[in-house]
C-alpha positions as CSV (number, residue, x, y, z in Angstrom):
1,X,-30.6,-5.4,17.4
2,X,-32.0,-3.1,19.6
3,X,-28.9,-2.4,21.2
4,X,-27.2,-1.6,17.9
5,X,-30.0,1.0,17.4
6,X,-30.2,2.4,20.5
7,X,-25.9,3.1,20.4
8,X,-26.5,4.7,16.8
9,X,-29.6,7.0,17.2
10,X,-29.3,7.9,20.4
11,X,-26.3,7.5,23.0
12,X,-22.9,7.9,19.9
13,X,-25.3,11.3,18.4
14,X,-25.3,12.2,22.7
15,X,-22.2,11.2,23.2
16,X,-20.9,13.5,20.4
17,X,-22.8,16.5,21.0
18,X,-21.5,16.7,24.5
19,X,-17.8,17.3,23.4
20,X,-15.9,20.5,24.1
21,X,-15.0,20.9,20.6
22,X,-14.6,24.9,20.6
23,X,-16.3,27.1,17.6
24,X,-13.4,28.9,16.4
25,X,-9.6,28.0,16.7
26,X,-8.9,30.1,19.3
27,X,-11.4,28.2,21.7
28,X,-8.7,25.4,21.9
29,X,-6.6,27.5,23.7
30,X,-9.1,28.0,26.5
31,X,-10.0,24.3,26.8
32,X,-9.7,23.1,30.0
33,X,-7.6,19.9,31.1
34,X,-10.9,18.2,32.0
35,X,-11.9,19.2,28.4
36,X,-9.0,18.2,26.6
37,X,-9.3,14.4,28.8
38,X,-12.6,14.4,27.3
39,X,-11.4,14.4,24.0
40,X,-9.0,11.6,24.2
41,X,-11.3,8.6,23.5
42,X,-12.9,10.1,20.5
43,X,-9.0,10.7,19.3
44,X,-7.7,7.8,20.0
45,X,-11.1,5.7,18.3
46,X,-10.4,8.3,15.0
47,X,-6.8,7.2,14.9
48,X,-7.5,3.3,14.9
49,X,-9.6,3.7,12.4
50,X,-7.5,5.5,10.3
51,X,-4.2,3.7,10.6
52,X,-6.8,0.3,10.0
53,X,-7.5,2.1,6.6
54,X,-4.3,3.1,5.6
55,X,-2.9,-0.8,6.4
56,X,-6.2,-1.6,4.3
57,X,-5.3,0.4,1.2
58,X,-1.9,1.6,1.3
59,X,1.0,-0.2,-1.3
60,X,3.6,-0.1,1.2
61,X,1.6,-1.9,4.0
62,X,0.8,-4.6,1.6
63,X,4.1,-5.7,1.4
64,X,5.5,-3.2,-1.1
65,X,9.2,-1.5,-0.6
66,X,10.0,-1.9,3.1
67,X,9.8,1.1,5.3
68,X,12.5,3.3,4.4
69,X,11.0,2.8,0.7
70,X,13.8,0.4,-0.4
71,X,13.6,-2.6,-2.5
72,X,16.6,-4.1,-2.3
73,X,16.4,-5.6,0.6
74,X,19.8,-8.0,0.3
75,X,22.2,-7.7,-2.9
76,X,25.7,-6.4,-2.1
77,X,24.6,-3.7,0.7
78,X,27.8,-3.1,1.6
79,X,28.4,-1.1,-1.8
80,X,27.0,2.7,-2.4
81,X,25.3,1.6,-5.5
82,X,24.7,-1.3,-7.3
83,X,26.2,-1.4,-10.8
84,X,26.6,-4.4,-13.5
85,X,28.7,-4.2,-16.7
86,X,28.2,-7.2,-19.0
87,X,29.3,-6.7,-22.2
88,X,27.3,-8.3,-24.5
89,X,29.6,-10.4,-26.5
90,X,29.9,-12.6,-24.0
91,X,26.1,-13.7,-23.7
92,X,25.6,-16.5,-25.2
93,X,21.9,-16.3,-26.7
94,X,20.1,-14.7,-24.6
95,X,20.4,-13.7,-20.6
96,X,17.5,-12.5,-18.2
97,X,18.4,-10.1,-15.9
98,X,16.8,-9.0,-12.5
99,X,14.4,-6.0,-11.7
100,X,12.5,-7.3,-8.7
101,X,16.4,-7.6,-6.4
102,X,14.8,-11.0,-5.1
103,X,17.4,-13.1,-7.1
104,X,19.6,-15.4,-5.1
105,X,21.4,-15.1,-8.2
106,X,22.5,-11.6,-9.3
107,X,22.2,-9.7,-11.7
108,X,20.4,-13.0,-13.4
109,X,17.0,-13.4,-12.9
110,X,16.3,-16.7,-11.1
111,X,12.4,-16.6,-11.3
112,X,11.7,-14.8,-7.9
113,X,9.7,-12.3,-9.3
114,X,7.1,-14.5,-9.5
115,X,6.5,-15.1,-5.6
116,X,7.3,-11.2,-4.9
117,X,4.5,-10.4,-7.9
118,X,2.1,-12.9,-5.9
119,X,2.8,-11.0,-2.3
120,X,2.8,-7.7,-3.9
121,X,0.4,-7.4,-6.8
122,X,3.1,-6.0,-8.7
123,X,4.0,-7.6,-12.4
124,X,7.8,-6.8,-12.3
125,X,9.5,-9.2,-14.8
126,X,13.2,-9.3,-16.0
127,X,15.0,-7.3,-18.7
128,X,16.3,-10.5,-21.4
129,X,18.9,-9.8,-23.7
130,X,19.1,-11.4,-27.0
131,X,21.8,-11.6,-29.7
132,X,20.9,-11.6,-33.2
133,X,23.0,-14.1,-34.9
């Protein structure tokens, strides 16, 4: 324990103080390579910590829309744009229809919003038609 304390009162506040971070902007500009090595460390320890936070608490890193924010990930990529006509005359009671683009099935809903809701924390369902008889 007293190592712990020792690193937290004494050598990181040292440690710290003893970096050539400059008073006003233009200081940066006369930083010297040896001054600028210095600084590295501290920079790369900063960075770590913030990319570990934004993997923490950021949507897309929990398994959100992939990294070029899409979310379908598979149905009929080939095509521009995805587009459906059903004309409703020819559903018989009722139909449920995909939001989530996780359905084997397309454009019907085949229940796989319920493992990407899981994964994602979202509470996507599908769009169900009914016909009033």
């Amino acid at each position: 324990m007293n190592a712990i304390s020792g690193l937290v009162k004494d050598t990181l506040p040292n440690y710290l103080s003893s970096l050539p971070i400059p008073d006003s902007f233009g200081g940066w500009f006369k930083l010297s390579f040896k001054d600028w090595l210095a600084l590295i460390p501290p920079t790369a320890v900063a960075a770590g910590i913030g990319y570990t936070v934004y993997l923490a608490y950021c949507p897309a890193a929990k398994g959100g829309c992939s990294k070029a924010g899409r979310c379908n990930q598979s149905v009929r990529k080939h095509e521009a744009k995805v587009v459906d006509m059903i004309d409703i005359e020819n559903i018989a009671e009722k139909a449920a229809f995909c939001r989530c683009w996780k359905s084997k099935n397309w454009p019907y809903c085949d229940g796989s919003h319920g493992e990407h809701n899981k994964q994602t924390g979202d509470n996507v369902g599908p769009v169900v038609l009914k016909r009033n008889s």
